[in-house]
C-alpha positions as CSV (number, residue, x, y, z in Angstrom):
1,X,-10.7,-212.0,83.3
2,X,-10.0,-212.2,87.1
3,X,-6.5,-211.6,88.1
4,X,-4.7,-214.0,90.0
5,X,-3.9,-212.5,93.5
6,X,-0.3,-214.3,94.3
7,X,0.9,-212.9,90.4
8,X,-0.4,-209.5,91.6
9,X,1.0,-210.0,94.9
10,X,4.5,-210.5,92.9
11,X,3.9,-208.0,90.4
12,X,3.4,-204.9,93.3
13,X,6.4,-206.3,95.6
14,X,8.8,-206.1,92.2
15,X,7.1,-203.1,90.9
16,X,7.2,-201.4,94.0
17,X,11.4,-202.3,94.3
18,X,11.8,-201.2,90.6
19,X,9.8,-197.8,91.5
20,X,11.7,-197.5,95.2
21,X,14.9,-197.7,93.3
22,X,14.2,-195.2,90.6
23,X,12.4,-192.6,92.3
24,X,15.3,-192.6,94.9
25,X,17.5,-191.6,93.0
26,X,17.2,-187.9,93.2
27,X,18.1,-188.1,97.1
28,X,21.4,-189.7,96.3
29,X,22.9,-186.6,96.0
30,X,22.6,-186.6,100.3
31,X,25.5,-188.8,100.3
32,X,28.6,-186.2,100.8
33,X,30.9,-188.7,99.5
34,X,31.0,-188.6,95.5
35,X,32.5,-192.2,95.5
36,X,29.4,-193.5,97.7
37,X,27.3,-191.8,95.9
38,X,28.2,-193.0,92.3
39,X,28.4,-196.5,94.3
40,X,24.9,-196.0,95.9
41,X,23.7,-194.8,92.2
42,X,24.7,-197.7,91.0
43,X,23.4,-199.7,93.1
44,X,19.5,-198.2,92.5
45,X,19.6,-198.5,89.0
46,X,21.5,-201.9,88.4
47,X,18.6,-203.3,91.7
48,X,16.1,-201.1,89.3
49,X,16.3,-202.5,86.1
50,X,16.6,-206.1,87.9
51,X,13.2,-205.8,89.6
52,X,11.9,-204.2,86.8
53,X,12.7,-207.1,84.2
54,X,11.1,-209.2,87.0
55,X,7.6,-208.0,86.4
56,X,8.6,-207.9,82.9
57,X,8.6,-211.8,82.8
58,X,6.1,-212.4,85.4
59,X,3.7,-210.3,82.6
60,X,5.1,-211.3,79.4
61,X,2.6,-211.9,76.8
62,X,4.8,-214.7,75.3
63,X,7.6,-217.3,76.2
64,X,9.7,-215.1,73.7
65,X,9.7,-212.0,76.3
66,X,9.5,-213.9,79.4
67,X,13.4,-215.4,78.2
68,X,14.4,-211.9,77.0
69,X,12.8,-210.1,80.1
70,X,15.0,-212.9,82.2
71,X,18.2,-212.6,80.4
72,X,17.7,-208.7,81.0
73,X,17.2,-209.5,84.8
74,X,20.4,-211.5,84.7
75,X,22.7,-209.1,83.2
76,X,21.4,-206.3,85.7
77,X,22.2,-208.9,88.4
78,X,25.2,-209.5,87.5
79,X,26.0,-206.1,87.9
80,X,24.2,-205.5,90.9
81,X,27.2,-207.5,93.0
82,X,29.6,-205.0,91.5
83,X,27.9,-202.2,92.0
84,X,27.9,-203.5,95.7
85,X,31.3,-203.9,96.0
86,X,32.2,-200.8,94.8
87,X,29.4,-198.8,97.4
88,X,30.7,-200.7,100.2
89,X,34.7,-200.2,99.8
90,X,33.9,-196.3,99.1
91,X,31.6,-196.2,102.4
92,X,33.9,-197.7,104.5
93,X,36.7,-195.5,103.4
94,X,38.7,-198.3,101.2
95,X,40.3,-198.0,97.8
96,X,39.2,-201.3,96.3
97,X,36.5,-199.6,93.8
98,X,39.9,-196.9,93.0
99,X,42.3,-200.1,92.0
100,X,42.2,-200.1,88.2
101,X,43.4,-203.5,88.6
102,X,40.2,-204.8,90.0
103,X,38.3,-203.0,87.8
104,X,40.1,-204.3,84.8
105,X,39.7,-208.0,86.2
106,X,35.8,-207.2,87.1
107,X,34.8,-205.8,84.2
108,X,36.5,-209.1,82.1
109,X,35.2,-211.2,83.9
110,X,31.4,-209.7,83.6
111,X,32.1,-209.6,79.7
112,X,32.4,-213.1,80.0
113,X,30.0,-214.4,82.0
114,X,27.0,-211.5,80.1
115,X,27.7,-213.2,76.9
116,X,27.1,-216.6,78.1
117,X,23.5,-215.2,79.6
118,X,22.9,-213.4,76.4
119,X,23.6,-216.7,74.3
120,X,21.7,-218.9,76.3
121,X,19.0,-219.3,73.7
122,X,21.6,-221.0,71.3
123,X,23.1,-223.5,73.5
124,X,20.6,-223.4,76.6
125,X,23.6,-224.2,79.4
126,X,22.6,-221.5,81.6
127,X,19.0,-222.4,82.0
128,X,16.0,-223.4,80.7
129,X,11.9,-223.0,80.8
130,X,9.1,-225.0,81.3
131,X,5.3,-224.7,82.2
132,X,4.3,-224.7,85.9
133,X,0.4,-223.9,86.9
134,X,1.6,-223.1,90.6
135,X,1.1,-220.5,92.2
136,X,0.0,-219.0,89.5
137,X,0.6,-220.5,85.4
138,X,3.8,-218.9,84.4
139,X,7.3,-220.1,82.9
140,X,9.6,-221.7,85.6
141,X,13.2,-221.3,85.0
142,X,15.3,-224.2,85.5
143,X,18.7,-223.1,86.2
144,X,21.8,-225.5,85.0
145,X,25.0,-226.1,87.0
146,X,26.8,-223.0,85.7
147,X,24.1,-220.5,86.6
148,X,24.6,-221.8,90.1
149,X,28.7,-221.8,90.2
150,X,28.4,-218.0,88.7
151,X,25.6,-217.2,91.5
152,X,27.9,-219.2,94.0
153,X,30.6,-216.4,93.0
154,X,28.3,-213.4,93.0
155,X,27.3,-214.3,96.4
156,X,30.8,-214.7,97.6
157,X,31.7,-210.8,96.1
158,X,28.3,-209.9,98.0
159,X,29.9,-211.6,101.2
160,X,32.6,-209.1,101.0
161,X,31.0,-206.6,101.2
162,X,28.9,-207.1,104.0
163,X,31.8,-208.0,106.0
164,X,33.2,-204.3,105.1
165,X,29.8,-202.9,106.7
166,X,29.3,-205.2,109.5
167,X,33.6,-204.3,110.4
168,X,32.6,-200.6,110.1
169,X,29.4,-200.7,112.1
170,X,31.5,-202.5,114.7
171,X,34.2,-199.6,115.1
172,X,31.7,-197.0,115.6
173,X,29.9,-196.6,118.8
174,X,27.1,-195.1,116.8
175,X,24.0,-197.1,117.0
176,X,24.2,-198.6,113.7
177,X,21.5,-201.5,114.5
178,X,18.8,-200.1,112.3
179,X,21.5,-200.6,109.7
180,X,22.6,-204.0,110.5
181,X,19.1,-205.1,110.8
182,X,19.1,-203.1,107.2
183,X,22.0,-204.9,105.8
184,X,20.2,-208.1,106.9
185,X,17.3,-208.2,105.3
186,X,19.2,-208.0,102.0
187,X,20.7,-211.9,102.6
188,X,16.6,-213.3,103.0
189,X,15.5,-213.3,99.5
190,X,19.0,-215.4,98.9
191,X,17.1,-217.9,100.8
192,X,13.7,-217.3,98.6
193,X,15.9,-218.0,95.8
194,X,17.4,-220.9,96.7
195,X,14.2,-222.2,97.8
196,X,12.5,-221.4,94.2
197,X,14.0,-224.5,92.6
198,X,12.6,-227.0,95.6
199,X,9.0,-225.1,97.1
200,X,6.4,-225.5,94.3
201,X,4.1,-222.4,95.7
202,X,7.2,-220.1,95.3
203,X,8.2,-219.0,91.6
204,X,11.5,-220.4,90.6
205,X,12.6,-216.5,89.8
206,X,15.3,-214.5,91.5
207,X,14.1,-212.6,94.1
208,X,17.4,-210.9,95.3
209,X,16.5,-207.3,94.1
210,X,13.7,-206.9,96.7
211,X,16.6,-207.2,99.2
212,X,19.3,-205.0,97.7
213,X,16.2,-202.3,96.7
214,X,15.1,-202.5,100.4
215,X,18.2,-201.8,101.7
216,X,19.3,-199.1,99.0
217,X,16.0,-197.7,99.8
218,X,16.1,-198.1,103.3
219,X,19.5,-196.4,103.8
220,X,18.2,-193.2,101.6
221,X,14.9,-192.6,103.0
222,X,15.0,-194.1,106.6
223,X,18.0,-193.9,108.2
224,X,19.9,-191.1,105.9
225,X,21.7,-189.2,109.3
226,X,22.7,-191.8,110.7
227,X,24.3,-193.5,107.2
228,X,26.1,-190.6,106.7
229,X,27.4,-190.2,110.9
230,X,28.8,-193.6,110.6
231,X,30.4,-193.4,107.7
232,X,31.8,-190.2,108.6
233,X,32.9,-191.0,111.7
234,X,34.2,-194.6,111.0
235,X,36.6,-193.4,108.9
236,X,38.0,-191.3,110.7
237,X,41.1,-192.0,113.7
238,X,40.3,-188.7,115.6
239,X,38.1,-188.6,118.2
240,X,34.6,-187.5,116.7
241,X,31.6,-186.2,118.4
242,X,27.9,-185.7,116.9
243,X,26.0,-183.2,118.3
244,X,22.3,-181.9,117.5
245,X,21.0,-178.5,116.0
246,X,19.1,-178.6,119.3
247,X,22.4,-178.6,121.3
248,X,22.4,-182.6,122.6
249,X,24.7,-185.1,122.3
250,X,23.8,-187.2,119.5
251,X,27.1,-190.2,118.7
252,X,30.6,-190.2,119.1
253,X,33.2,-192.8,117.9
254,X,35.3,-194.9,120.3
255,X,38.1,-192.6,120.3
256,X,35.9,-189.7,122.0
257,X,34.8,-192.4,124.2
258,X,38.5,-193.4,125.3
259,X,39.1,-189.6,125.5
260,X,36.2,-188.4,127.3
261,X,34.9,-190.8,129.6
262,X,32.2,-188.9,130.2
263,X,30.1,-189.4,127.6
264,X,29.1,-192.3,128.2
265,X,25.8,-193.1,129.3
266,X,25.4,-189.2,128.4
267,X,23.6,-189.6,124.7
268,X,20.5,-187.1,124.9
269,X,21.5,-185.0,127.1
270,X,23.1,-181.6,126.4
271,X,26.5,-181.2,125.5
272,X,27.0,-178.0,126.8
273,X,26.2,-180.1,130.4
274,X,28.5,-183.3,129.4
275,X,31.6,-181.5,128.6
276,X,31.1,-177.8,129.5
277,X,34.8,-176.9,128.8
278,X,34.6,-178.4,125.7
279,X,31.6,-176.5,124.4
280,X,33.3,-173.4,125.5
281,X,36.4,-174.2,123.2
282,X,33.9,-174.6,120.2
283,X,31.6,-171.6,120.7
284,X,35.1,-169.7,121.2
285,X,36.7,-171.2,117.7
286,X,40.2,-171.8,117.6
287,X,40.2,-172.1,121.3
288,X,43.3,-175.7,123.0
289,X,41.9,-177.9,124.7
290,X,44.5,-179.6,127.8
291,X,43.0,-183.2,128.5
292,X,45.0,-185.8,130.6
293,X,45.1,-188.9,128.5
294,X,47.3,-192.2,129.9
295,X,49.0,-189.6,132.6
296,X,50.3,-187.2,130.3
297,X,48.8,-183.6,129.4
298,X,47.8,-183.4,125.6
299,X,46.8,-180.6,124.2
300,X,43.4,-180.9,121.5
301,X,42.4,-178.5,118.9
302,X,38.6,-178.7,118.0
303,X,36.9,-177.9,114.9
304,X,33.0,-178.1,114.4
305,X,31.9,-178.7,111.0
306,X,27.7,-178.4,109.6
307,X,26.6,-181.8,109.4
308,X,23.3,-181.4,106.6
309,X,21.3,-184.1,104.7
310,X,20.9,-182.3,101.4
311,X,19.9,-178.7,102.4
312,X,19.0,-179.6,106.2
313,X,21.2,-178.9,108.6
314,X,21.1,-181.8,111.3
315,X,24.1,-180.9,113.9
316,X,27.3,-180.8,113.9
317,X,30.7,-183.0,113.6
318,X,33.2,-182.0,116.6
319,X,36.9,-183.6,115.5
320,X,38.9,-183.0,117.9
321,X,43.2,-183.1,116.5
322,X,45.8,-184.0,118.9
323,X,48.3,-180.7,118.3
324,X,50.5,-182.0,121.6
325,X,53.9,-181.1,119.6
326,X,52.7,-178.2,117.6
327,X,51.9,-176.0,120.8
328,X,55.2,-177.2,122.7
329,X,56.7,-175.8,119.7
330,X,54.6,-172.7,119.4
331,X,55.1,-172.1,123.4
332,X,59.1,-172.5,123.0
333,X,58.6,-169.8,120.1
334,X,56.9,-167.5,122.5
335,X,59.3,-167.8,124.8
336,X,62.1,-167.3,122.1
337,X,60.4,-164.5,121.6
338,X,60.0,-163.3,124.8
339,X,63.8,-163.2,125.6
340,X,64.7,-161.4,122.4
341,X,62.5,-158.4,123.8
342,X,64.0,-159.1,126.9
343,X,67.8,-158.9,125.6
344,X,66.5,-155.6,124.0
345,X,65.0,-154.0,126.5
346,X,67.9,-154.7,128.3
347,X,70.7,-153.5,125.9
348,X,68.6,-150.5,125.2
349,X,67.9,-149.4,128.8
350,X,69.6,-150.9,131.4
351,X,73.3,-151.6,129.5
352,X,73.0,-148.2,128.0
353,X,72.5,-146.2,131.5
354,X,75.3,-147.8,133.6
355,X,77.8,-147.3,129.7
356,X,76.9,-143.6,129.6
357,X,77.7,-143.4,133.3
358,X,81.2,-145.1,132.5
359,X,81.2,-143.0,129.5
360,X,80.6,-139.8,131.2
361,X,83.3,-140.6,133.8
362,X,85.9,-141.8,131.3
363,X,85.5,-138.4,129.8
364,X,86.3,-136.7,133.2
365,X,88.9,-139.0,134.1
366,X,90.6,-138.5,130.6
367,X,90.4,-134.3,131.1
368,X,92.1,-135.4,134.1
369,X,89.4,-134.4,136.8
370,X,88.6,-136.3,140.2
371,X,90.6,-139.1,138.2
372,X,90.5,-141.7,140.9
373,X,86.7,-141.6,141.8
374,X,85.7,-141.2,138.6
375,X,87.8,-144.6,137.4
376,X,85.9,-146.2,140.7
377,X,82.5,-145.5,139.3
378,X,83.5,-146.7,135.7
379,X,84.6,-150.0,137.3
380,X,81.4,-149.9,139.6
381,X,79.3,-149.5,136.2
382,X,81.2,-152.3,134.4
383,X,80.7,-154.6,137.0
384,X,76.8,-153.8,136.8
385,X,77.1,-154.4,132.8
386,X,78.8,-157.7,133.6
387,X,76.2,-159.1,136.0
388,X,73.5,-158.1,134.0
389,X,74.9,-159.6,130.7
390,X,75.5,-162.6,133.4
391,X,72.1,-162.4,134.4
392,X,70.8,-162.6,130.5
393,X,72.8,-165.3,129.6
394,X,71.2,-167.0,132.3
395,X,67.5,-166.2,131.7
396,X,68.3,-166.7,128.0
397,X,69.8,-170.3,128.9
398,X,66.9,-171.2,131.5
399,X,64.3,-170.7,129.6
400,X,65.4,-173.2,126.8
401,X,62.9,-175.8,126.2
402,X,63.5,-179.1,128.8
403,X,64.8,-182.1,127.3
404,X,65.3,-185.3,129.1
405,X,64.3,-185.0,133.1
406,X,65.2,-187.0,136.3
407,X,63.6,-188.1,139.4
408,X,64.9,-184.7,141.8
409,X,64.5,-185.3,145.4
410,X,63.2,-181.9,147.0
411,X,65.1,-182.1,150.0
412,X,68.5,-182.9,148.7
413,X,68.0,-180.0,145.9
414,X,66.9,-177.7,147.6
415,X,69.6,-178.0,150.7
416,X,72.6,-178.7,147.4
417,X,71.2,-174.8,146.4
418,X,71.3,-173.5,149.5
419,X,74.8,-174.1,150.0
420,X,75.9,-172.2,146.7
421,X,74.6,-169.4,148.1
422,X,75.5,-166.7,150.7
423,X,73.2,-166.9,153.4
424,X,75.0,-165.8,156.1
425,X,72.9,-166.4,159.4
426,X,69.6,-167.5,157.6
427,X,68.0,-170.8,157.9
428,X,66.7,-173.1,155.8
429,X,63.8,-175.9,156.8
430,X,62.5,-178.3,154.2
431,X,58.9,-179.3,155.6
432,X,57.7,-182.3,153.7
433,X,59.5,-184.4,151.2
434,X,58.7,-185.5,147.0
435,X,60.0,-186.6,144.2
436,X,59.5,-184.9,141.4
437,X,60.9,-185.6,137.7
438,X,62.8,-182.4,136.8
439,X,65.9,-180.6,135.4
440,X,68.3,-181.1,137.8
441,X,70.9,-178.1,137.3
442,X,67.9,-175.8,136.3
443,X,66.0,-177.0,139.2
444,X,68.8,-176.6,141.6
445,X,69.6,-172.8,139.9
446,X,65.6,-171.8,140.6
447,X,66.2,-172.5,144.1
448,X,69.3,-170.6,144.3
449,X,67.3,-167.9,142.5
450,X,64.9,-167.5,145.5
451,X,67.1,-167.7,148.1
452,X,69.3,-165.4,147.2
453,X,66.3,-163.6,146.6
454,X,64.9,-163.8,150.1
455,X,68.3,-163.2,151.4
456,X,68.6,-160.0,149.8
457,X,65.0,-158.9,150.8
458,X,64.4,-160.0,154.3
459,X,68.1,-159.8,155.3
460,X,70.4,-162.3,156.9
461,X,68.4,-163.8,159.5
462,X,66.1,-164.8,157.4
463,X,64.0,-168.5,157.6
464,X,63.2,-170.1,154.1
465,X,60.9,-172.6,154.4
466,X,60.7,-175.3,151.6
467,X,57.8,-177.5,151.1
468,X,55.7,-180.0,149.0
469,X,52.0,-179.4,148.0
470,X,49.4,-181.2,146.0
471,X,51.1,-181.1,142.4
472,X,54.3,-179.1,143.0
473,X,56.7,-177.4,146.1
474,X,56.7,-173.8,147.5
475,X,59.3,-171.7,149.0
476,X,58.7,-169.3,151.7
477,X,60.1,-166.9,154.1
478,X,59.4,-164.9,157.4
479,X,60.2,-161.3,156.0
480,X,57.5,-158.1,154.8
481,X,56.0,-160.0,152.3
482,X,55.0,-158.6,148.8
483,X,52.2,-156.0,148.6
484,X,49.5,-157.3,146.3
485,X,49.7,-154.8,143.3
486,X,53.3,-156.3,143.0
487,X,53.1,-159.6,142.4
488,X,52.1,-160.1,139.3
489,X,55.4,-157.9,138.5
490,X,57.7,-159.4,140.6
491,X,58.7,-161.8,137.9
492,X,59.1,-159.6,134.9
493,X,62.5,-158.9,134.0
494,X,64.7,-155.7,135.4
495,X,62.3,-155.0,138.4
496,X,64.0,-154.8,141.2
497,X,63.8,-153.2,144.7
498,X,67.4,-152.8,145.7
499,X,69.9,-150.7,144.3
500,X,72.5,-153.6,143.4
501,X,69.8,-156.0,142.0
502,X,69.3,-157.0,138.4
503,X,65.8,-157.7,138.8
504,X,66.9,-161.0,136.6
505,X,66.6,-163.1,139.5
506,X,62.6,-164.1,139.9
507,X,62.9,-163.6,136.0
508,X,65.5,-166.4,135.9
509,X,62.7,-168.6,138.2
510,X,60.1,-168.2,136.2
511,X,61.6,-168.5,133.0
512,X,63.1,-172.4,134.4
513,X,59.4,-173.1,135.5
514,X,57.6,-172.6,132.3
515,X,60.5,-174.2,130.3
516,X,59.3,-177.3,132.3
517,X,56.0,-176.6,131.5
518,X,55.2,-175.7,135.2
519,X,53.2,-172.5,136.6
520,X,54.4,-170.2,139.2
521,X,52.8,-167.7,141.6
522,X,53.3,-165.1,144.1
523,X,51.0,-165.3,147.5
524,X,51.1,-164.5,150.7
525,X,52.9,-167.3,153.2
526,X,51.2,-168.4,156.3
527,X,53.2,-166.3,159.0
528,X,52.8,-163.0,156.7
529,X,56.2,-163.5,154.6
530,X,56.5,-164.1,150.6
531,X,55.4,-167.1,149.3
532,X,56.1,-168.4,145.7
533,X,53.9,-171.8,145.2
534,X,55.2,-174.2,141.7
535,X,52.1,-175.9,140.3
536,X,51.6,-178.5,137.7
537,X,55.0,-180.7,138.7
538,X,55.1,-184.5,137.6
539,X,55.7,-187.0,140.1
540,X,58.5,-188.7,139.2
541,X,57.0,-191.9,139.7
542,X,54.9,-190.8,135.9
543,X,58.2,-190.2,134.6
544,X,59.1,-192.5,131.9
């Protein structure tokens, strides 16, 4: 007996869904998410069954199977929407499928509506069956007005969730057409469907499992990485970055776009190339990244976590962490730290040496020896104790974190410093004018800082020259200079040149520069003298 070709045309495209669904199961376990994969699961089995019980009743020897084969394709229908539901709030990162609430109200409500499919043969509301030779002879189902109202619903739920992918696909800047073209093809047999109960060449069936089996399918087997990056990255705030095995820049969510500017246009090419300083920070792990982002510095931590499909490892997942406050905090530590091995260095060496010289004198004095020089080199060690305890109150203080700034004009804080100190005949010149948005006091006591400094130095006639560069100032003068091998030291605390020096004050200036987050260096001016530049100064105009 010949076989119809449009029933064996039906029976391979709803034997090949039911098989699709099945035998995709085992790659499920891809899915890294355990609530996208029990949704995904779901989804194969509850489209498997349904495709399944449609060549069920498109072969059924009798009209007795072909109604039990089609109430079994109903109940797995009726499923398949929830089953949908819960897939698409667990892959875009909601907690729908979690709210025992809904699934207390779902699961009454398919109780309900099951048993009126399941009782359809007693009172025959839900649908009916007659004869039909076209296409092919077979039993054409007649659906009633409630079959339509509950399919009306279903198709509603399914609604839903397609607007939960479609939102998703549209906050990733991942190319997530092949899945939108995926997610499309599921809504076509709707029409088929529909059309069923009007078009006499198409079998009055439901042919929705075709759709959700291709898609289910589709998402496994074609377009697995991808499924995964944007579900990955869509849920997550952070700027994200996919990069290859091979090394090239693969996606990256709008946040990394907003962030680095650079990649766009950039997909393909090597990362490495497109952000050089970035893959330096992840081959050297653990490694901050400073990025200027709406005119303020903000300091990113990245972390590179193996991105695999099953057992194949496909790239990687840069997320890159805004830890802004965490290293101002860890910074002010190290500088708290820094001043407490300062203060005991201090107390241990350079306290102790001028108290044992007062000591040792006292002793003399007391046994009543050279009384009146020995009393004048207690006081003169006293009064080095009392400038350098001065001295590390001050570097203690200066070095305090920076809370709220002020525009500072250079030229009126630098000349409001240079008369606080004693500068005899020397001469100050401001070249060049800013504003920059500083501490005032601790600004004005740096300045003070270096031109006592230069004072003390060059001598007397000294010229200081104050200036404005790129992103800071400089102060200069007209003396020796400082040889290179001592530059680097001239800023750590107790070094000195002069016998009545600290060697607090550059100490002092350096500490008030990186408590404002700025960077200070030692260099050569341009007629041969000492030049200290300040880098990294906001303009006051960025000042909030």
């Amino acid at each position: 007996m010949a076989v119809d070709p449009v029933l064996a045309a039906y029976v391979a495209a709803f034997s090949l869904a039911a098989a699709g669904c099945f035998v995709s199961l085992w790659r499920v376990d891809r899915i890294d998410s355990a609530d996208t994969r029990r949704g995904l699961a779901a989804l194969l089995v509850t489209s498997g069954i349904w495709a399944a019980a449609g060549v069920g009743f498109l072969l059924a020897p009798t009209a007795e199977w072909a109604h039990a084969f089609h109430i079994a394709g109903l109940v797995a229908g009726f499923s398949t929407p929830g089953a949908w539901l819960y897939f698409c709030s667990a892959y875009t990162g909601r907690t729908f499928h979690q709210d025992p609430r809904y699934r207390r109200f779902a699961l009454a409500v398919f109780v309900i509506v099951v048993a009126v499919k399941v009782t359809n043969p007693v009172h025959g509301v839900y649908f009916t069956m007659v004869a039909e030779p076209t296409p092919f002879p077979h039993l054409a189902v007649q659906s009633g007005a409630l079959h339509w109202v509950i399919a009306g619903v279903a198709y509603a739920v399914s609604a839903v969730g397609y607007f939960m992918l479609l939102e998703l696909f549209d906050q990733t800047s991942l190319d997530t057409r092949p899945l939108v073209v995926l997610a499309s093809l599921t809504a076509l047999p709707v029409a088929a469907t529909v059309a069923g109960a009007r078009v006499p060449w198409l079998v009055d069936m439901s042919y929705e499992p075709l759709g959700v089996a291709t898609f289910a399918v589709g998402a496994l087997s074609l377009f697995t990485g991808t499924f995964e990056r944007v579900r990955v990255t869509g849920q997550i705030d952070n700027p994200v970055v996919f990069v290859s095995g091979e090394g090239d820049l693969r996606d990256f969510n709008d946040a990394a776009r907003q962030l680095f500017p650079e990649l766009d246009g950039a997909t393909g090419r090597p990362f490495a190339d497109v952000l050089p300083g970035v893959a330096d920070a992840v081959a050297d792990e653990g490694t901050v990244l400073e990025r200027e982002v709406d005119g303020e510095t903000r300091s990113l931590l990245v972390s590179a976590n193996q991105f695999a499909v099953g057992r194949t490892e496909i790239g990687r997942l840069l997320l890159f962490s805004d830890v802004t406050e965490s290293e101002r905090h860890r910074r002010e530590l190290e500088r708290q730290n820094e001043r407490l091995e300062q203060f005991a260095s201090v107390v241990s060496h350079d306290l102790r040496n001028p108290l044992n010289v007062a000591q040792g004198r006292l002793d003399i004095a007391r046994d009543g020896r050279e009384g009146d020089g020995n009393l004048a080199t207690v006081a003169g060690a006293l009064d080095r104790m009392e400038a350098l305890v001065d001295d590390l109150l001050a570097l203690a203080r200066q070095g305090e974190v920076i809370g709220d700034t002020e525009p500072c004009d250079l030229r009126a804080v630098s000349e409001a410093a240079w008369e606080n100190v004693d500068t005899d005949s020397a001469t100050l010149r401001v070249a060049g004018d800013r504003t920059l948005a500083a501490d005032r006091t601790r600004l004005v006591q740096l300045f003070e800082n270096v031109f006592r400094n230069a004072v003390e130095h060059v001598g007397p006639d000294v010229t200081v020259t104050v200036g404005a560069t790129g992103d800071g100032f400089f102060v200069a003068d007209d003396g020796p200079g400082i040889p290179d091998g001592e530059r680097a030291e001239v800023f750590e605390p107790g070094v000195t040149t002069t016998d009545t020096g600290t060697g607090f004050g550059l100490a002092i200036v350096a500490s008030i520069a990186s408590a404002h987050d700025w960077s200070i260096r030692a260099t050569d001016g341009e007629d041969g003298g000492a030049r200290f530049e300040v880098s990294g100064v906001e303009p006051a105009e960025h000042h909030d």
